[in-house]
C-alpha positions in Angstrom: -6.2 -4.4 3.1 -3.3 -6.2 1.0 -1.9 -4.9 -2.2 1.1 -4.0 -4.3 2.7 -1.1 -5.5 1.9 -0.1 -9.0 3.9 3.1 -8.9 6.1 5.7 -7.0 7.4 9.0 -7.5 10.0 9.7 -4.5 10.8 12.9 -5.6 6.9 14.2 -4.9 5.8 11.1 -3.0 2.8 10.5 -6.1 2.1 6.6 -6.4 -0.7 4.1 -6.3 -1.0 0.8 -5.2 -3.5 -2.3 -6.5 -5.7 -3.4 -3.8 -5.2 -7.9 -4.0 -8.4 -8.5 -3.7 -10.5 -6.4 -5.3 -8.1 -5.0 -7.9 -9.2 -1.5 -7.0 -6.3 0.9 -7.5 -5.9 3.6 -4.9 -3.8 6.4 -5.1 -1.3 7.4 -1.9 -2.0 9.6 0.6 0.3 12.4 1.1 1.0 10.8 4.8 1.1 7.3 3.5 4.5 7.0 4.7 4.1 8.6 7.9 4.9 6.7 10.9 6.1 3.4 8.5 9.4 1.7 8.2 9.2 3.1 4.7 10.8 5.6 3.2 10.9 4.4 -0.2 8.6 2.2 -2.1 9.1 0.5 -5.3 7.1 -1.4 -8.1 5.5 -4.7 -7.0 6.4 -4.2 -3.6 3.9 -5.9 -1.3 2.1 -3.5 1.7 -0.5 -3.3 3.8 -2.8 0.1 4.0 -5.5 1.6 5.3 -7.7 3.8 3.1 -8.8 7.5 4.7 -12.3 8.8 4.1 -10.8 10.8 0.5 -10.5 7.0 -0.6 -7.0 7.1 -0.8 -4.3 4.3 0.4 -2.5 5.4 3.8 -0.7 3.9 6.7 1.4 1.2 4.4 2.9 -1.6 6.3 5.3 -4.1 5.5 3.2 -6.6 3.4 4.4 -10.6 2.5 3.4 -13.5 1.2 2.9 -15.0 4.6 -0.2 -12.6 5.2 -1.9 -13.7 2.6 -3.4 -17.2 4.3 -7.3 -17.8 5.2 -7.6 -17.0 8.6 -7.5 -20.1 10.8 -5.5 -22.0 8.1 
């Protein structure tokens, strides 16, 4: 799932990001860094996530503009 960062707290690690297609916002995971490039996000940054089985947004991946093309395209 693609989406963008609608906020961050890097001092407790609190944010949420806006799912692009669905407009769904999910809140981070408390491991949503883990294992990422990232150690900081900020507002409007593009990502890529998973969501766990609590619903929340985990995983996040370096997101662009580039991987937002129809498949096959």
């Amino acid at each position: 799932m693609q989406g963008v960062i609608k906020s961050y707290d890097p001092q407790t690690g609190d944010g949420s990001v806006v799912s692009d297609t669905t407009l769904a916002e999910f809140d981070l995971a408390e491991n949503a860094l883990e294992g990422s490039i990232f150690r900081m996000l900020r507002q409007g940054q593009r990502v890529v996530f998973n969501i766990d089985d609590a619903g929340r947004a985990t995983k996040l991946r370096l997101g662009s503009e580039a991987d937002m093309t129809t498949p096959g395209a």
